[in-house]
C-alpha positions as CSV (number, residue, x, y, z in Angstrom):
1,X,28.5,26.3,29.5
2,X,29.8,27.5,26.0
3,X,28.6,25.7,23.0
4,X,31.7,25.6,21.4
5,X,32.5,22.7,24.0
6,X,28.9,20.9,23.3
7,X,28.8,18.1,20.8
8,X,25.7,18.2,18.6
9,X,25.1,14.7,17.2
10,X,24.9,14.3,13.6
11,X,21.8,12.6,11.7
12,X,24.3,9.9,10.8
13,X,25.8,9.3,14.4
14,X,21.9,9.1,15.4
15,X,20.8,6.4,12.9
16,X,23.4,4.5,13.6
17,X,22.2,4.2,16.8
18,X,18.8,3.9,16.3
19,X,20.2,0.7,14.6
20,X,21.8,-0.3,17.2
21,X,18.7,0.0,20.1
22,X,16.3,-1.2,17.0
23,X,18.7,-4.8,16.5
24,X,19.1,-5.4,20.5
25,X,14.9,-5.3,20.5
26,X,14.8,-7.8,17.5
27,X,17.2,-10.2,18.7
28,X,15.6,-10.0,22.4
29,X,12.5,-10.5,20.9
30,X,13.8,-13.0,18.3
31,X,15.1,-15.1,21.3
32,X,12.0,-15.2,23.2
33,X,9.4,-16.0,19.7
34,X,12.2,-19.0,19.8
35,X,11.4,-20.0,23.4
36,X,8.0,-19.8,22.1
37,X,8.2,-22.2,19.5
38,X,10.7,-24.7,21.2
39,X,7.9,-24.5,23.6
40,X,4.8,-25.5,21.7
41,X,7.0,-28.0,19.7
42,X,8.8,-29.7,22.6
43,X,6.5,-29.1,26.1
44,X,4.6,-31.6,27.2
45,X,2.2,-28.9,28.7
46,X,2.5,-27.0,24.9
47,X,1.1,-30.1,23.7
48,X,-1.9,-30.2,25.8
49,X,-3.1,-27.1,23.9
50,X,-5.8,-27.7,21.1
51,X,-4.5,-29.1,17.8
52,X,-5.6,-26.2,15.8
53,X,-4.5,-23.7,17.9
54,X,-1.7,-25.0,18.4
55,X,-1.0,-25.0,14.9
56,X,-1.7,-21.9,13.9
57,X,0.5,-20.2,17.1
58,X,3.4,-22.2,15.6
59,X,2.7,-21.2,11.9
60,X,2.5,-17.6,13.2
61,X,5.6,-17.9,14.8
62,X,7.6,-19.2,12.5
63,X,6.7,-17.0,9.9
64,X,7.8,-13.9,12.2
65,X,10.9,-15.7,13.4
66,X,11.8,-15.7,9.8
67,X,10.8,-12.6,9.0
68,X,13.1,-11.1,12.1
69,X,15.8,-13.1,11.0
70,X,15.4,-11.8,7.4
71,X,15.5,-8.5,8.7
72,X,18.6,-8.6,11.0
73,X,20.5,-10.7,8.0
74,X,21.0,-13.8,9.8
């Protein structure tokens, strides 16, 4: 096949989406870090976990579920 009937993909095109595929991951993984949390906050069976543990999962996750939302501009 002749070139002249190829399209080459700008830089541009391509970051926008790499964008794109990047976002999807974050929100998919921003939605599940929430199931997470709701989890060891609401569960009776996230409860049953050690105290300090448990803490410090939530802490963690909070801090990247704001950090991922800071990112994506919500």
């Amino acid at each position: 096949m002749s070139r002249a009937f190829v399209k080459e993909d700008d830089e541009e095109l391509s970051g926008f989406r790499y964008d794109e595929i990047h976002n999807k991951k974050t929100l998919e993984w921003l939605r599940i870090q929430e199931k997470k949390l709701d989890f060891l906050l609401n569960d009776p069976k996230g409860s049953a976990i050690g105290t300090a543990k448990r803490d410090k999962w939530i802490m963690e996750i909070e801090t990247a579920i704001a950090a991922a939302k800071e990112e994506l501009g919500l």
